[in-house]
C-alpha angles and dihedrals in degrees: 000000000000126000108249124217116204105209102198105194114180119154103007089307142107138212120176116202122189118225143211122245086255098052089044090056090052087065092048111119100015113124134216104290103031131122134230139172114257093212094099086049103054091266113108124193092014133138115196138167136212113253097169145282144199128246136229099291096046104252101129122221129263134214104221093052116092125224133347103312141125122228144163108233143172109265131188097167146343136061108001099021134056110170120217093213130038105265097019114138136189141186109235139174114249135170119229123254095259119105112242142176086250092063108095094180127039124185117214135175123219107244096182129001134234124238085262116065113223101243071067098056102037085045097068099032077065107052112089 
């Protein structure tokens, strides 16, 4: 199993925080655009939902892709593919919106936040 990396970003600013095997299974199976509490993840009183991620070998995830799965698709734009030039299309490797084993960074956005304010609680996660 990867190492997952849960990237909270709420007001322009990011925090990472690194979880266990069992946290990351907790995840397994939720899509882009669902939802999800923040108490198992150090993060009480949090609502946070799910925005996207990459997986070990680096392909990011796509919306409009269903399931876990890896593919090879025609892309014109979005994650995984930025042209250069209008019309232009490639074919490019993505990974699909579910959450799998196989994701080591997951992008998520803060809903509702909790009575502490994150700089509070990553402040204190980083002193010795």
């Amino acid at each position: 199993m990867v190492e997952m990396r849960l990237v909270v970003s709420h007001k322009g600013k990011t925090h990472q925080v690194t979880l266990t095997e069992e946290q990351s299974r907790k995840l397994r199976g939720l899509k882009i655009g669902d939802s999800f509490k923040g108490d198992d993840f150090g993060l009480p009183g949090y609502e946070l939902q799910v925005r996207g991620g990459t997986d070990k070998d680096g392909f990011p995830m796509r919306a409009d892709l269903q399931g876990a799965v890896r593919k090879r698709l025609l892309l014109a734009s979005g994650p995984g593919y930025k042209p250069r030039e209008k019309g232009v299309r490639r074919r490019k490797m993505i990974r699909g919106n579910t959450v799998d084993l196989d994701i080591a960074q997951l992008n998520v956005a803060v809903i509702k936040a909790g009575k502490k304010s994150l700089e509070e609680i990553f402040k204190k996660e980083k002193s010795p």
